[in-house]
C-alpha positions in Angstrom: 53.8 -6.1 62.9 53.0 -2.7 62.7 55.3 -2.8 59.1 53.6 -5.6 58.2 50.0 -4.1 58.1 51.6 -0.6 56.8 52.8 -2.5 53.5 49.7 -4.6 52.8 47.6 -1.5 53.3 49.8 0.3 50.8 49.6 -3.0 48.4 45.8 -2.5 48.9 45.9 1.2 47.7 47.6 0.3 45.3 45.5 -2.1 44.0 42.2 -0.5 44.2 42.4 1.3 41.2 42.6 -1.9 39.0 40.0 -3.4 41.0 37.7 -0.5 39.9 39.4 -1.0 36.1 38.1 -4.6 36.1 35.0 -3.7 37.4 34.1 -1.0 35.0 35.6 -3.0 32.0 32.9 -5.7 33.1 30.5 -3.3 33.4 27.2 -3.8 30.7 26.1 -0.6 29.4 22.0 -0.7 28.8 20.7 1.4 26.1 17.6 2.1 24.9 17.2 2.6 21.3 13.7 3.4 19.5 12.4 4.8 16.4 8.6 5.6 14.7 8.0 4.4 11.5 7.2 1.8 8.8 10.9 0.4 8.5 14.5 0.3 11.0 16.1 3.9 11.0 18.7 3.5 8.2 21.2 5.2 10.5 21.0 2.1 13.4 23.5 0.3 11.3 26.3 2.4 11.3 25.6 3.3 14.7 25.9 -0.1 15.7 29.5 -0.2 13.2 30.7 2.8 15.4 29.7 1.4 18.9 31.3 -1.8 17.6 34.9 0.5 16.6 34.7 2.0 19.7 35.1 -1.5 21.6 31.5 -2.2 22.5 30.4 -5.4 22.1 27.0 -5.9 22.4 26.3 -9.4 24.8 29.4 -8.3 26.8 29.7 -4.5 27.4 26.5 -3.0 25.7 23.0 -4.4 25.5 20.8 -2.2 22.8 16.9 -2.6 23.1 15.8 -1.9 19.8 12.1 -0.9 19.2 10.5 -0.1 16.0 7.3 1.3 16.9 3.9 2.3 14.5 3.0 5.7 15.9 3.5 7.8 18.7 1.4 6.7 21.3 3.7 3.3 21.4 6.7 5.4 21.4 5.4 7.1 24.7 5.2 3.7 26.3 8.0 2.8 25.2 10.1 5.8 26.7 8.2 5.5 30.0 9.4 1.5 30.1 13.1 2.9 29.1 12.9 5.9 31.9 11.2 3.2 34.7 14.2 0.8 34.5 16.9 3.1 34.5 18.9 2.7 31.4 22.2 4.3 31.1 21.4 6.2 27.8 18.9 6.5 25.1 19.1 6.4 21.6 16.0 8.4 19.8 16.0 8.4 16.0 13.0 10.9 14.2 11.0 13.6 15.8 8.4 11.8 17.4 10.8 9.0 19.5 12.5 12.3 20.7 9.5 13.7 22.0 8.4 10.4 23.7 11.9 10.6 25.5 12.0 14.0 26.3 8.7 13.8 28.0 9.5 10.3 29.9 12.9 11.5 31.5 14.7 14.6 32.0 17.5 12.5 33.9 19.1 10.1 31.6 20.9 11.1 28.9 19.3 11.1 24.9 21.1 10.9 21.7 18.8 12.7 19.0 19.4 11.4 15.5 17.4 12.1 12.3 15.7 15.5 14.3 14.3 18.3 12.5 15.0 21.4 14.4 15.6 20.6 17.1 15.2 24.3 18.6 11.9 25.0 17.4 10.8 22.0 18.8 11.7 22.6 21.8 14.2 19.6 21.9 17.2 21.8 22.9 18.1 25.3 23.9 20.7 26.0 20.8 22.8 23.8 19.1 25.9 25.3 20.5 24.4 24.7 23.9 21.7 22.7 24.4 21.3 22.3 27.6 19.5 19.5 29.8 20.1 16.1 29.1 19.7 15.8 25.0 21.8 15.9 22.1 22.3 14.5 19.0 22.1 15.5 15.0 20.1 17.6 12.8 18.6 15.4 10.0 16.7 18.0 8.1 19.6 20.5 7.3 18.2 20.4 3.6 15.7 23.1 3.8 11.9 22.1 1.9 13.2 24.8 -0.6 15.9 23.3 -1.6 13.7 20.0 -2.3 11.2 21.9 -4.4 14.1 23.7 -6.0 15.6 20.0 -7.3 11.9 18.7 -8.0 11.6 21.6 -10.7 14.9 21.4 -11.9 14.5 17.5 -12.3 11.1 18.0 -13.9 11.3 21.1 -16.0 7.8 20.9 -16.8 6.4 20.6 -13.6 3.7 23.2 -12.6 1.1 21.9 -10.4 2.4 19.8 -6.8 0.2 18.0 -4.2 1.9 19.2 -0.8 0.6 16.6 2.1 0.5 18.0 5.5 -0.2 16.4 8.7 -1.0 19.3 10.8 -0.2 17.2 14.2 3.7 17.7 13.0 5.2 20.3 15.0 7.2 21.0 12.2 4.8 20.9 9.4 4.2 25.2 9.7 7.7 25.9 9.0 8.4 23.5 6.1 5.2 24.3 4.7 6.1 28.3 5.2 9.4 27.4 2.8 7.7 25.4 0.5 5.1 28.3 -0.3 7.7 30.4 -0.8 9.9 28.4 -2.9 6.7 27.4 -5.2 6.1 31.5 -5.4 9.8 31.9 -6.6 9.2 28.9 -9.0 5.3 29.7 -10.2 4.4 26.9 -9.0 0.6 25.9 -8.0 0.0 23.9 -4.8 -2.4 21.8 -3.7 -2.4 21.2 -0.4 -4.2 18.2 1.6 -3.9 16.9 5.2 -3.6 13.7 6.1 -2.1 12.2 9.3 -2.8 8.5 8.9 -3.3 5.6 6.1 -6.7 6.2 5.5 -6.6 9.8 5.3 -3.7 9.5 2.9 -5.8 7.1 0.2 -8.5 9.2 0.7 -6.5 12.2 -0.9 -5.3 10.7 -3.1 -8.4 9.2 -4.6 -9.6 12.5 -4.6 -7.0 13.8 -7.0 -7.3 13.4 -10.4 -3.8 12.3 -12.3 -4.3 15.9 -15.0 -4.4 17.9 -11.7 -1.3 17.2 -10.3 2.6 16.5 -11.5 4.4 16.0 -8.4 3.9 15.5 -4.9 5.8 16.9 -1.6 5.2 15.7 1.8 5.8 19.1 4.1 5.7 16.7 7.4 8.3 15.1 8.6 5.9 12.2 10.8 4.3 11.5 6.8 8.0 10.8 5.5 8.8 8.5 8.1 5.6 6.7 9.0 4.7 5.9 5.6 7.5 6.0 3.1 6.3 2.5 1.6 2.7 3.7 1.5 3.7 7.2 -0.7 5.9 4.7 -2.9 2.6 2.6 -3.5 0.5 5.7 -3.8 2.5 8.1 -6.0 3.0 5.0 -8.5 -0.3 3.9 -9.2 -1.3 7.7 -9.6 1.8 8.0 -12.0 3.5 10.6 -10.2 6.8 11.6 -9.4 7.8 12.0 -5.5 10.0 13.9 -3.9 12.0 12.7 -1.0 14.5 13.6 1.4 15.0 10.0 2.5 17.6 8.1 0.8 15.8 4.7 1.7 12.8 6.3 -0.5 14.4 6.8 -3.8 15.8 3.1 -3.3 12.1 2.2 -2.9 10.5 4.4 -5.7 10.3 7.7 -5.2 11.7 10.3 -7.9 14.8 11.4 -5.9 16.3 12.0 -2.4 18.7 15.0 -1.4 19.4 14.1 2.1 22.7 13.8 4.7 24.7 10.9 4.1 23.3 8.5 7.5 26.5 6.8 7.5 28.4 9.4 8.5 25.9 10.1 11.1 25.2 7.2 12.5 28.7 6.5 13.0 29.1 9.9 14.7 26.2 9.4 17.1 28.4 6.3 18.4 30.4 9.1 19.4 28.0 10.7 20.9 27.3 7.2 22.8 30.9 6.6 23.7 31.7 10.3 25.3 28.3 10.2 27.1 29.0 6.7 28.3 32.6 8.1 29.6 31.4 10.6 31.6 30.0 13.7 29.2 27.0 15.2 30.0 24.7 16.0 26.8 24.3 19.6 27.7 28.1 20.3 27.0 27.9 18.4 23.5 26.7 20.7 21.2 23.9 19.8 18.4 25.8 18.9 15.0 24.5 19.3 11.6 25.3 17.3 8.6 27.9 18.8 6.6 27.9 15.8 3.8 24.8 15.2 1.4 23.7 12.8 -1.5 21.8 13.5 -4.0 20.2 9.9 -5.2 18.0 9.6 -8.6 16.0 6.7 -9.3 16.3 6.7 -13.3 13.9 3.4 -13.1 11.4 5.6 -11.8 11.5 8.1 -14.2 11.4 6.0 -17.3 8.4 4.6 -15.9 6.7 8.1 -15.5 7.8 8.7 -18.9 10.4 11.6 -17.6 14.1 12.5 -19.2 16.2 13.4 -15.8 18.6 16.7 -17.2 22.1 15.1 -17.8 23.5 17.9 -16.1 21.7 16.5 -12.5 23.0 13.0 -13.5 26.3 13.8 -13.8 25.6 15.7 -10.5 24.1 12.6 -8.7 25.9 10.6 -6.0 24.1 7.6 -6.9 21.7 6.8 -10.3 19.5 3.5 -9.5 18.8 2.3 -13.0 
């Protein structure tokens, strides 16, 4: 008898382990996902495409609550919701959904995508370490310089640039810093307006006469995001190029885009996911920054605005929308 219950008990032991297999494989990860802005983060596909690689099947293993939210203030609810019900991970794509998360939960773990330094926002501790319970991608690797750089190679004659600043950005001092200094180098005059919402932005620019200005820059990230389709709008019926770090942009309208390839990183923030999901903890992954980037021209645009695009950038383009 005594046998008897010694080899059951074993058969139990033995067993356990695939009994807490099973359970984990049936397991349904819940992650948030949430983004700021006028249009779906063009990196949720891929990240999606990853997750799916990586066996995640969302209805069985993984449930994603997207949100697409209009400005901050929603994204702040929406991180509270996400940090009240206990989700396993979140997903935060742009500045603003990062700071919505960081502030709601210093528990669960955040994947940062489509981030603009992510140190001097106070995001992270370094990108080697970051420390606490975020990490993610740098989105903004391209510095502003290197934008204005392209805008005056693309547009040889250009001299005078509307800069738009929204001065809530916690990033607008230090892309506005580069882009001074760039326009310096390049003799370049700026003109340089705030705005930080729709109406401020049609106010400026029905205050600017088309002679006054040949280009315009946003130096905020918030502007880029929240209002890509409103600068398209904007910038065309003022007959102005626009320059754009956001690929999704120069599909839209603007001038050009230099950016990181949001493929590639969406596909490595399922990685991200996956290790996180596993067992990782976000203060051991380091921060990664994009080490692929297109270069996109809209040649439609440009014959519109009357502009002949160098044929050396052409040939140098990733992609030419015609």
């Amino acid at each position: 008898m005594e046998r008897r219950a010694f080899v059951v008990g074993a058969l139990g032991l033995l067993a356990a382990p695939f009994v807490g297999e099973a359970q984990q494989a049936r397991k349904m990860w819940r992650v948030g996902v949430f983004h700021v802005g006028d249009h779906s983060p063009p990196g949720l596909q891929t990240l999606r495409d990853g997750l799916r690689a990586r066996g995640y099947e969302e209805g069985r293993n993984i449930q994603l609550d997207f949100r697409n939210l209009a400005e901050e203030e929603a994204a702040r609810r929406t991180a509270r919701e996400f940090a009240q019900v206990r989700l396993d991970l979140i997903v935060a794509f742009g500045n603003p959904a990062v700071r919505a998360a960081k502030a709601a939960t210093s528990e669960i773990p955040i994947v940062m995508i489509h981030v603009t330094d992510p140190v001097a926002q106070g995001f992270v501790k370094t990108l080697a370490r970051p420390g606490g319970n975020l990490t993610g991608f740098v989105f903004f690797a391209v510095s502003p310089a290197k934008q204005v750089e392209l805008f005056k190679e693309m547009v040889p004659g250009l001299r005078r640039v509307l800069v738009l600043i929204d001065p809530h950005d916690p990033g607008t001092p230090s892309q506005l810093a580069e882009i001074r200094k760039a326009a310096e180098v390049l003799k370049l005059k700026l003109t340089e307006q705030e705005a930080t919402d729709q109406a401020g932005l049609e106010r400026v620019f029905g205050s600017i006469k088309r002679e006054d200005i040949e280009g315009v820059v946003p130096a905020s990230n918030n502007l880029h995001i929240k209002f890509t389709t409103l600068l398209i709008r904007l910038t065309s019926e003022k007959r102005v190029p626009l320059a754009s770090y956001r690929k999704e942009s120069a599909d839209q309208g603007a001038l050009f885009s230099y950016a990181p390839d949001v493929a590639v990183v969406g596909r490595h923030a399922a990685t991200h996911v996956d290790k996180i999901l596993k067992g990782a903890k976000p203060a051991d992954l380091p921060v990664e920054q994009p080490t692929k980037f297109e270069l996109v021209i809209n040649l439609k645009t440009a014959k519109a605005l009357g502009l002949t695009i160098p044929q050396s950038l052409l040939q140098r383009a990733d992609q030419v929308i015609e």
